[in-house]
PAPASE-700406 format. One line per field, with one value per residue (C-alpha): chain; residue in one letter; residue number from 1; x, y, z. Coordinates in pm, 1 decimal. Each point is the difference from the previous one (the first is absolute). Example, Ala and Ser with C-alpha at 12.3 -4.5 7.8 and 13.67 -1.06 7.14 Angstrom:
2
cadena = c(A A)
residuo = c(A S)
num = c(1 2)
px = c(1230.0 137.0)
py = c(-450.0 344.0)
pz = c(780.0 -66.0)
end
This chain:
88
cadena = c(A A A A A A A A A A A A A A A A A A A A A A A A A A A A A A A A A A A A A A A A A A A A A A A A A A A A A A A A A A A A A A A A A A A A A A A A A A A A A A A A A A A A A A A A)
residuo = c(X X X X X X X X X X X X X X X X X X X X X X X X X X X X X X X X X X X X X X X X X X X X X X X X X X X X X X X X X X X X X X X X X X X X X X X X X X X X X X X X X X X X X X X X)
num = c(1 2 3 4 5 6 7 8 9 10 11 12 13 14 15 16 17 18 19 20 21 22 23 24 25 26 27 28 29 30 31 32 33 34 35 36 37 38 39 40 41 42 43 44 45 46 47 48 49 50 51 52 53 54 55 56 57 58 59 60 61 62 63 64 65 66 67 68 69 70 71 72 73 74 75 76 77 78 79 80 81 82 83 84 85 86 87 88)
px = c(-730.1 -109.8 224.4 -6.5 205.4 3.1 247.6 37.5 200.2 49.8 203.4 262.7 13.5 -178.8 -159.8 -167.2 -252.4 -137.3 -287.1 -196.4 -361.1 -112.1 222.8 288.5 308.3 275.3 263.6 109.2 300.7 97.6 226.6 133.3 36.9 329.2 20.6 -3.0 -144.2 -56.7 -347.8 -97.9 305.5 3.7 -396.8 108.1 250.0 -179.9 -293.9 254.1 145.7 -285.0 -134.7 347.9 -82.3 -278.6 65.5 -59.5 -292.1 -208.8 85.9 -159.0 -303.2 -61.9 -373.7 19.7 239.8 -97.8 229.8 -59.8 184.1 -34.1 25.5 161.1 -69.2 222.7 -129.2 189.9 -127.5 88.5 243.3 -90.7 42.2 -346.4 -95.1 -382.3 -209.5 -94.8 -364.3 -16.7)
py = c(826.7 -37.9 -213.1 -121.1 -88.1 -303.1 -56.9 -303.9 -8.1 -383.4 -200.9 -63.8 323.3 228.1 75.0 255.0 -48.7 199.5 -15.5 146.9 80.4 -311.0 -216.7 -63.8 -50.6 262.4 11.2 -245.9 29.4 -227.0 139.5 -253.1 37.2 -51.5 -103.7 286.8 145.7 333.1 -63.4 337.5 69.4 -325.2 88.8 363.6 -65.4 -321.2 295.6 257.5 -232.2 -149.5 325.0 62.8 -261.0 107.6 110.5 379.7 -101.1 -147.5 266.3 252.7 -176.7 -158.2 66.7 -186.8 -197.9 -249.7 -220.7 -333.0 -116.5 -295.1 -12.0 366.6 319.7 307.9 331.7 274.0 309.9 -149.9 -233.2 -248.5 -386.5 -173.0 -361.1 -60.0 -268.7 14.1 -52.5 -206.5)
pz = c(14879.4 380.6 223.0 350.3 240.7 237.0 291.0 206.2 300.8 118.6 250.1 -281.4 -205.1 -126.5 -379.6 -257.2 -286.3 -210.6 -207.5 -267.7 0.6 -153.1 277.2 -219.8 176.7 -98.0 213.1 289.4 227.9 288.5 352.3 207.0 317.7 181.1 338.6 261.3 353.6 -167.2 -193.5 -32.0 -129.2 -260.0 -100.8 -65.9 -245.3 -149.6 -76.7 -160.5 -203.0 -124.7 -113.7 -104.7 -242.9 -148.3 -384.6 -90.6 -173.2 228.1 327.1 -237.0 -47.3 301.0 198.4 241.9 279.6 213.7 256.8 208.0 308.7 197.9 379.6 55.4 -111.1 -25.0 102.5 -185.6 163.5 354.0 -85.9 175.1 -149.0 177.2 3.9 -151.2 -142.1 -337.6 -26.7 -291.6)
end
């Protein structure tokens, strides 16, 4: 079975979803955020552990990933945490 992978970073947290090829939801996991100055550093290990999550399963069937943030983006090759406005 094909599965894919949905991440949404948001003011409050962060979560996962994954889904099969006909949209069913499979998996679901939630992160909450705790209160810090460090974002990188909170959105880093919201990411790992979400994908942490994931069951055996599904990371060896999975196509696709996609991820969502609103208002800030995080630039992993540069490292650099950005403010941007989500066009939608």
């Amino acid at each position: 079975m094909t599965y894919y992978l949905g991440i949404d970073f948001g003011t409050s947290g962060a979560r996962g979803v994954a889904i099969d090829g006909e949209e069913k939801i499979c998996w679901e996991f939630q992160y909450p955020f705790a209160v810090s100055g460090d974002w990188v550093a909170v959105w880093r290990k919201a990411l790992f552990s979400i994908l942490e999550q994931i069951p055996f399963r599904i990371k060896g069937e999975m196509r696709a990933i996609a991820k969502k943030c609103r208002g800030r983006c995080y630039c992993a090759k540069s490292k650099i945490l950005c403010g941007w406005t989500n066009p939608d």
